[in-house]
N, C-alpha and C positions, 0 to 999 in steps of 0.2 A: 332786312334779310341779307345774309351773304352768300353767293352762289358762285363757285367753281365753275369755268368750262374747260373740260380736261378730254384730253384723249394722248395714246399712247403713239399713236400715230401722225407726222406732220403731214399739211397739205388740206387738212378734212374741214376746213374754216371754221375753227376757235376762234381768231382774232378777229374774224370778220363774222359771227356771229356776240363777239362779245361787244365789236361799234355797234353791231345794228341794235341788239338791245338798249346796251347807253346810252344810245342816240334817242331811241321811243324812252326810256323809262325818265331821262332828263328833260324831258319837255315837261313834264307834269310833279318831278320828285325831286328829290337831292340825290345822287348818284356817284360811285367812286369806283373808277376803274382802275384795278391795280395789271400794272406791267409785268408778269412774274416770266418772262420769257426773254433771254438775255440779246435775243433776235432783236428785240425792240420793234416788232414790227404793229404792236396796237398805239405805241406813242407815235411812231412815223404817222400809222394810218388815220390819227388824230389832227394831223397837219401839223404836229409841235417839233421845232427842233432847237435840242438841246444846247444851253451853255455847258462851258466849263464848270464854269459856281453852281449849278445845278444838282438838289442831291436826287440822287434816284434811290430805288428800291434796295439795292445795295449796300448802302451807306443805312438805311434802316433796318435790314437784316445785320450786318453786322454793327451796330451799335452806335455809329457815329455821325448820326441823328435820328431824331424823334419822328416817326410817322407822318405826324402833322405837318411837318417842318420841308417834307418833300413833296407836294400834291403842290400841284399846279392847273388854273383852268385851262377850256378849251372854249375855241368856237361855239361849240355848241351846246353848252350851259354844263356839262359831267366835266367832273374832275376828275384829274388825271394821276396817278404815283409812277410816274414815267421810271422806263428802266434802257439799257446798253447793254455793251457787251461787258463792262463790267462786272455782271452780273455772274459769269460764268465763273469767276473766281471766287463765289462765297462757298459752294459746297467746300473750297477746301481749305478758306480763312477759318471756317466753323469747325471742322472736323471734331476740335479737341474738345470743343465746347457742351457743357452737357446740357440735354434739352434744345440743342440746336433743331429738333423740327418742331417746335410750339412756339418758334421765336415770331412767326404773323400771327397766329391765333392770341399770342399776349398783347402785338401790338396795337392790333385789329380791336382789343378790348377799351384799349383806350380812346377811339375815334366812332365806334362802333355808333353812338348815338346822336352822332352827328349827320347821319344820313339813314336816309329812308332805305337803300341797297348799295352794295356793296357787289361787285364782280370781278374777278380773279381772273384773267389770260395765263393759263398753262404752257407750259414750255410739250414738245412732244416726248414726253418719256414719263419715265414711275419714280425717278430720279427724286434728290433732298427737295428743288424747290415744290415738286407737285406736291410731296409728301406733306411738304409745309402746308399747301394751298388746301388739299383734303382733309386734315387734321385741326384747320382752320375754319373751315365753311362748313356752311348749315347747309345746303343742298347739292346738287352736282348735275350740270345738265353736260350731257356726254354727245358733242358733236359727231357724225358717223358716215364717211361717205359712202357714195353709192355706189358702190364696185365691192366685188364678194372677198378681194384681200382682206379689207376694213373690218369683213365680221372677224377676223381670226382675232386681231388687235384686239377688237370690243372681251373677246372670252377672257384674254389674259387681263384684261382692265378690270372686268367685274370681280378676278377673284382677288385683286389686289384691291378694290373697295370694301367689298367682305371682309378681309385681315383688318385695312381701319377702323370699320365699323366696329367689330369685334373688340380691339384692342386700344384704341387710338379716339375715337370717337363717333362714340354709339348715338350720336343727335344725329349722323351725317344720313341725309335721305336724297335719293335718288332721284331727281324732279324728272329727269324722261333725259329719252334718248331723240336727238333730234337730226335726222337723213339730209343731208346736205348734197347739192351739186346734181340735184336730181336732173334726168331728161326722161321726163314723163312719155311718152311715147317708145321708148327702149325695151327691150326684154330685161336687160338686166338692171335695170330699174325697178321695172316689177318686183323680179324674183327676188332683187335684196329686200324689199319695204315689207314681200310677203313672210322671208326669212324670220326678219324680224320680229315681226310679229306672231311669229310659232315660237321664237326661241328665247321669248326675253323673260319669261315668267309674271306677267304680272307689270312689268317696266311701263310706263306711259309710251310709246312713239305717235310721237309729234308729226301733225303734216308735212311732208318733208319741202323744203329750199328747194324753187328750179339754178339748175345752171345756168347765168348770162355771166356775160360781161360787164355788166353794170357794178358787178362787186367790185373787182381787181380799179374798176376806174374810179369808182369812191372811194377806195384807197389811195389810191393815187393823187385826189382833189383835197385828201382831209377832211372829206363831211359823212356822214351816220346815211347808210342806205335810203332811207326816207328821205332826207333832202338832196341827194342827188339825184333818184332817180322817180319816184313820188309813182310806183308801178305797182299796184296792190297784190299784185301774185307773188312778190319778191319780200313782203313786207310783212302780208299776214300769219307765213308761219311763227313770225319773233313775237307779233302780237300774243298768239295762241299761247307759245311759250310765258311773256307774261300775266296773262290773266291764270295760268297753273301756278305759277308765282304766288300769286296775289290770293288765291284760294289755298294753297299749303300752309300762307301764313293766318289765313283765319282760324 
């Protein structure tokens, strides 16, 4: 299965909901985290850092290596398609090129069976690489934080899923919306998680992420939330997340 986490919004933890999954889904599966965010901050957050000779995500969007040829392991058994700042200059190496947003979904085809999942780190925008990333992926779990700005993001995001789905690619399914940075005891915690669930139609949301510190410092150490901080409150929502996984692909 290959699952996007996208949002249009930076800050609402994509990358640190895409370690914590890779982190569980790789103790038991083969797993492939791709870099699509020119921030590089799921390769950092992975403890890897980069050589020169290294090809990244870049070098396999624009054509001057193979997919496979870029993936590199990590500590904690997922591999990695590490990306830079590099990265920021392919929307405009590609521009002339036709079919430049099906160039991961082609590539992805050729690796695709070598792993049991596949997950995609979005950059925060609707911009060429997410385009790529949505037009690629079979699911989409749409990280959301807990503050009422975040719901505006999420509207403009749904009806830009809508236009792929439509146009671009009709397999793409919504796996849920997952509330991040929660402080459970807050009003406006509440009232966002209540929001949501009046306004999503039908959308899955997920138990939502507390807010600690523990995240930003597993980032910081390079290891997948569960082996830094082994806190069951912090951990079960990603589980939830993938047992809907695991049931979408049955």
């Amino acid at each position: 299965m290959i699952t996007a986490i996208a949002s249009q919004k930076g800050g609402v933890a994509k990358t640190t909901s895409t370690l914590a999954l890779g982190g569980l889904l790789a103790e038991n599966a083969t797993c492939l985290a791709i870099d699509l965010d020119p921030q590089g901050n799921l390769t950092t957050g992975l403890g890897v850092q980069l050589s020169e000779q290294q090809p990244t995500i870049y070098e396999v969007l624009t054509g001057k290596v193979a997919l496979q040829e870029a993936i590199i392991p990590t500590a904690c058994n997922l591999q990695l398609l590490p990306a830079d700042v590099t990265l920021a200059q392919a929307e405009k190496d590609l521009m002339p090129q036709k079919g430049r947003f099906f160039i991961l979904r082609e590539q992805l085809k050729l690796v695709k069976s070598q792993f049991d999942y596949i997950l995609i780190d979005c950059p925060p925008s609707l911009g060429f690489l997410t385009a790529n990333a949505l037009i690629a992926t079979e699911t989409l779990l749409i990280p959301v934080q807990c503050q009422f700005f975040a719901l505006k993001g999420l509207e403009a995001l749904l009806k830009n899923i809508q236009i792929v789905q439509e146009r671009l690619n009709p397999n793409l399914k919504i796996l849920g919306v997952l509330p991040t940075m929660a402080e459970q005891q807050t009003l406006i915690t509440q009232k966002v998680l209540q929001t949501l669930k009046e306004q999503m139609n039908g959308i899955p949301i997920f138990n939502p992420v507390p807010k600690s510190v523990k995240f930003p410092e597993s980032n910081l150490v390079g290891e997948p939330i569960h082996l830094y901080a082994r806190e069951w409150r912090l951990i079960q929502p990603y589980r939830e997340v993938i047992k809907a996984m695991n049931q979408l692909e049955e």
